[in-house]
C-alpha positions in Angstrom: -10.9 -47.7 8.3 -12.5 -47.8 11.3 -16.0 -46.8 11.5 -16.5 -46.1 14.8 -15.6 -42.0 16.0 -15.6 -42.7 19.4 -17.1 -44.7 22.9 -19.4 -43.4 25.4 -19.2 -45.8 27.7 -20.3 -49.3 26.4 -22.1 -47.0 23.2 -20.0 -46.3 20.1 -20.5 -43.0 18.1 -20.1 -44.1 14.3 -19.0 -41.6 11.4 -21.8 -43.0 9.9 -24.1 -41.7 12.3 -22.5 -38.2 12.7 -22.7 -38.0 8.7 -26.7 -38.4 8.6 -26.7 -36.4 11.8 -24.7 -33.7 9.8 -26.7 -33.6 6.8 -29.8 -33.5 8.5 -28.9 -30.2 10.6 -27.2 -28.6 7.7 -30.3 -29.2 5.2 -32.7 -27.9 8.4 -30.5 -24.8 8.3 -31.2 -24.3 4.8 -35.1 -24.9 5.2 -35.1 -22.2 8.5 -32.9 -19.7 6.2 -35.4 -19.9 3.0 -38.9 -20.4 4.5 -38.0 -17.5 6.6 -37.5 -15.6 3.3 -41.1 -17.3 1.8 -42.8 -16.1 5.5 -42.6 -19.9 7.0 -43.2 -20.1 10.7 -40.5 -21.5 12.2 -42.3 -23.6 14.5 -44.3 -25.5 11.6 -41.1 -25.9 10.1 -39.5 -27.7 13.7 -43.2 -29.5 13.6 -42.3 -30.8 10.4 -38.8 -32.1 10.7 -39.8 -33.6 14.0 -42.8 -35.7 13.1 -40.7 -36.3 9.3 -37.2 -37.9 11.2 -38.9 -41.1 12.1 -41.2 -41.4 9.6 -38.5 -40.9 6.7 -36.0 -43.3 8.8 -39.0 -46.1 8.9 -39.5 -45.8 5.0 -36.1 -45.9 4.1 -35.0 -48.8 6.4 -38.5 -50.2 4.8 -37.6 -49.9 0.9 -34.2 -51.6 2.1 -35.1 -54.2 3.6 -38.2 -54.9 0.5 -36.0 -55.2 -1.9 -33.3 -57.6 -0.1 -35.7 -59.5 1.9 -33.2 -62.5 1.2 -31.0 -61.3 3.4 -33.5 -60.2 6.4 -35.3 -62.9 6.5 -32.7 -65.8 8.1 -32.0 -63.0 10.7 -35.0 -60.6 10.9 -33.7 -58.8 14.3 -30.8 -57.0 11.9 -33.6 -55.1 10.2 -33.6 -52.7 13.4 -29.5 -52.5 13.3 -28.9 -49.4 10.8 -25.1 -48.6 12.4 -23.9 -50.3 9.2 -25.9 -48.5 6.6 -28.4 -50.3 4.8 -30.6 -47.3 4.0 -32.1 -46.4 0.3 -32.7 -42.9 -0.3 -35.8 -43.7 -2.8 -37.7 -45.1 0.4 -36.9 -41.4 1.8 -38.5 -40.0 -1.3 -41.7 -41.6 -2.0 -42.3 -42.1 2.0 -41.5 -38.3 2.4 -43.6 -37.3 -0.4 -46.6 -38.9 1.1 -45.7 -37.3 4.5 -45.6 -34.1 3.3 -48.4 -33.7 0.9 -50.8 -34.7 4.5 -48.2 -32.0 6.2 -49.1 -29.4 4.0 -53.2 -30.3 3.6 -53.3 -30.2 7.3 -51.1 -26.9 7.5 -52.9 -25.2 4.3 -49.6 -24.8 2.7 -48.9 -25.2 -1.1 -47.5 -28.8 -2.0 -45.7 -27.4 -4.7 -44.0 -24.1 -2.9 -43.2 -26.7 0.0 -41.4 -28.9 -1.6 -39.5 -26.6 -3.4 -38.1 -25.1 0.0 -37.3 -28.7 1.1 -35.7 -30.4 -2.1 -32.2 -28.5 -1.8 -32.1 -29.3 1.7 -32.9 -33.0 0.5 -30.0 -32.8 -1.3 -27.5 -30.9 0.9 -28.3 -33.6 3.5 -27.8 -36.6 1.2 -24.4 -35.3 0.2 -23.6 -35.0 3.5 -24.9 -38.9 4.2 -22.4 -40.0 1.0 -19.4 -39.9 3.3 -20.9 -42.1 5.8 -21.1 -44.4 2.9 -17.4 -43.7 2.6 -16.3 -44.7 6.2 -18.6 -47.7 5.9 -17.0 -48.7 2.7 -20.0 -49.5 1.3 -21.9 -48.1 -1.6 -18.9 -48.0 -4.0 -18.6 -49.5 -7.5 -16.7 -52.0 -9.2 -13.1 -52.7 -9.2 -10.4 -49.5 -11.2 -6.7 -49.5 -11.0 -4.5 -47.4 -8.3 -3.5 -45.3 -11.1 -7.0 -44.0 -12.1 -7.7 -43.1 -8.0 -4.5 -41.1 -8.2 -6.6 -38.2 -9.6 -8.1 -38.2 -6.3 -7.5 -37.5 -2.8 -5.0 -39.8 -1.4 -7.3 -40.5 1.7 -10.3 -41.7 -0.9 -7.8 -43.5 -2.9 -6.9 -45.1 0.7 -10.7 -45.5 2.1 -11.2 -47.5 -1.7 -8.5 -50.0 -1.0 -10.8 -52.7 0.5 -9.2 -56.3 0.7 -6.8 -56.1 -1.4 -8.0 -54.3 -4.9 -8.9 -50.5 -5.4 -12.8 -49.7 -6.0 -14.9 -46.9 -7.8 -15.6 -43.9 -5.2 -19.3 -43.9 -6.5 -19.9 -42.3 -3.1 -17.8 -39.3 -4.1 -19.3 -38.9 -7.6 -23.1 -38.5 -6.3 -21.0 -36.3 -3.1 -20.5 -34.2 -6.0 -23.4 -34.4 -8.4 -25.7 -33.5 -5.3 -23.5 -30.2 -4.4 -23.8 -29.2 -8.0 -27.3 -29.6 -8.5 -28.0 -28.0 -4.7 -26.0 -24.8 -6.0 -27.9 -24.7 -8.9 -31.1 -25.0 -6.9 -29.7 -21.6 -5.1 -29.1 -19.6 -8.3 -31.9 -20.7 -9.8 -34.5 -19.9 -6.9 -33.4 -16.6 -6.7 -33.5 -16.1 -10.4 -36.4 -14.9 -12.2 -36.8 -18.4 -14.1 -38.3 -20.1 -10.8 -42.0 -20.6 -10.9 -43.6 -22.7 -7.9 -42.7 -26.2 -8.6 -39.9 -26.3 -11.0 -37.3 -26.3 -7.9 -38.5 -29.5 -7.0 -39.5 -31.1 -10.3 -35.8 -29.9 -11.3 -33.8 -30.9 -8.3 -35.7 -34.3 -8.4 -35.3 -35.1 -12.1 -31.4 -34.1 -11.9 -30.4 -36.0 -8.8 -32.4 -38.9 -10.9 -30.3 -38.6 -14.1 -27.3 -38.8 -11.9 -28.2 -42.1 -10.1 -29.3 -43.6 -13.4 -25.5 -43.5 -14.4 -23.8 -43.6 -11.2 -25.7 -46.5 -10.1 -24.3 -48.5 -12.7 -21.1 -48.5 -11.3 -22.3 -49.8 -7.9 -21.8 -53.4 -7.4 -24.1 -53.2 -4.0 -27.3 -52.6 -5.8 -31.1 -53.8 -4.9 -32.1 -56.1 -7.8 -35.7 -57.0 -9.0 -34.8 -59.9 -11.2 -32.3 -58.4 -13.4 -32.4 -54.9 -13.0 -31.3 -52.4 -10.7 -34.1 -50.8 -8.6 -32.6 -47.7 -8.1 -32.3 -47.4 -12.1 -35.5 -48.0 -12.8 -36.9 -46.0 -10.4 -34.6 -42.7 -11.8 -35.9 -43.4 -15.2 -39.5 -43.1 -14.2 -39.1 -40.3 -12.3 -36.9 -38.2 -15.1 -39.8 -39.4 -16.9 -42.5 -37.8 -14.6 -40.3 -35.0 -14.0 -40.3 -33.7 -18.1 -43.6 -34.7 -18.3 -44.5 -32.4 -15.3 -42.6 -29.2 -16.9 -44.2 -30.0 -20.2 -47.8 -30.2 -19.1 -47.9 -29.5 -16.1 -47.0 -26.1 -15.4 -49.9 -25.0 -18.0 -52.2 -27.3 -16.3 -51.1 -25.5 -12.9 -51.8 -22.0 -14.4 -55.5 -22.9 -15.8 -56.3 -24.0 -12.5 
C-alpha cells in the first residue's frame, strides 16, 4: 500500500496527512454548526482552532516521543518527521485540555459548555485520523486468520496483509467505536437528558472504555514497564469520568 497520494514537485502528499487534514475540517464544521446554535462567535471559534493546531500537534508528537524515548534518542532529528505517524491521541487530550481551560478563562466562556461543543468534534476528527493509520499500516493488532478478515471489506482484509500474515484492523474497530459514540453525542445533546458537562464527561469516558479493550489488541503500544500507557490512562479517566457524574454534577449545581 503505498502511502504517498501524490507529488508536488520534489513534496509528497501522504494519505496520512490528508486523513488528519480531513478530520480536522470535518470536526471544525461540527464546532461552527453547534456553537452557532449555543450563540458562539465564529471568530473565537477560528481563534481557537488556530492557536489549538500547533499546540495539540506539539503535545501529541510530545507524549510520543515520552514514552518511546528509546527509540528517539539514537536519532533525535526523527522526532520532527510525523509523515509516518507516531502521534498519541492522549498527548492531544491532556495538552488540549490545558489549552482550553486558559482559552475559555481568557474568553469568559464556561469550561464545561466548551468542551462539550468540542468533544464530538474530537471524536469525528479522530475517526477520520484512524484511516491514516490504515494506509500507514500501523496501529493494528496482533496476528488473525484470512478467514476471520473475510467478514470485512476485501480492501481492509488486503491493507492487513503486511509481510506475509493477516493482522487485526484495530484501526477499523476504534473507526467505528468513535462514529458510534459521536452519533450518540448528537442525540443526546439535543435531548433533554444533556446538562452542561455530561457531553464531554460522556464522550470522554466512552472513547476510554473503548481504548481500554481495543488497545489490547495492538501490538504497537507505548509501554511503561509492563503495561500499556494507553490502558492505564483509559482506566483513570473512566474512573474520573463516573466519579464526575456521581459527584460532580451536584457539586456543580450548589455552586
Amino acid at each position: 500500500m503505498d502511502p504517498v497520494a501524490f507529488s508536488i514537485g520534489a513534496v509528497d502528499v501522504r494519505w496520512y496527512g490528508i486523513f488528519v487534514v480531513s478530520g480536522i475540517v470535518a470536526g471544525f464544521m461540527y464546532v461552527l454548526y453547534q456553537g452557532s446554535r449555543w450563540n458562539y462567535d465564529s471568530e473565537d471559534l477560528i481563534d481557537f482552532l488556530l492557536y489549538g493546531l500547533p499546540i495539540g500537534l506539539v503535545g501529541t508528537r510530545l507524549y510520543y516521543v515520552v514514552f518511546n524515548w528509546s527509540y528517539f534518542r539514537a536519532d533525535p532529528v526523527r522526532i520532527f518527521d510525523i509523515t509516518g505517524g507516531g502521534l498519541a491521541i492522549h498527548g492531544t487530550i491532556f495538552v488540549g485540555l490545558i489549552y482550553t481551560l486558559v482559552f475559555v478563562h481568557l474568553k469568559g466562556f464556561s469550561f464545561l459548555e466548551f468542551a462539550d461543543l468540542l468533544t464530538p468534534a474530537f471524536l469525528l476528527g479522530l475517526a477520520f485520523g484512524r484511516w491514516g493509520n490504515f494506509v500507514n499500516q500501523e496501529a493494528h493488532g496482533g496476528e488473525v486468520s484470512a478467514e476471520f478478515l473475510s467478514y470485512f471489506p476485501e480492501f481492509i482484509k488486503e491493507g492487513m496483509f503486511i509481510e506475509g500474515s493477516y493482522y487485526h484492523p484495530t484501526f477499523f474497530y476504534e473507526f467505528s467505536w468513535n462514529i458510534i459514540i459521536f452519533v450518540f453525542l448528537l442525540i443526546f445533546t439535543g435531548s433533554g437528558l444533556y446538562r452542561r458537562g455530561r457531553t464531554f464527561v460522556i464522550g470522554l469516558g466512552l472513547y476510554s472504555l473503548g481504548r481500554f479493550f481495543i488497545e489490547d489488541l495492538r501490538v504497537d503500544s507505548l509501554y511503561l514497564g509492563d503495561i500499556q500507557i494507553a490502558r492505564l490512562v483509559s482506566i483513570l479517566i473512566i474512573i474520573l469520568c463516573i466519579l464526575y457524574l456521581i459527584m460532580g454534577e451536584k457539586i456543580t449545581k450548589n455552586t
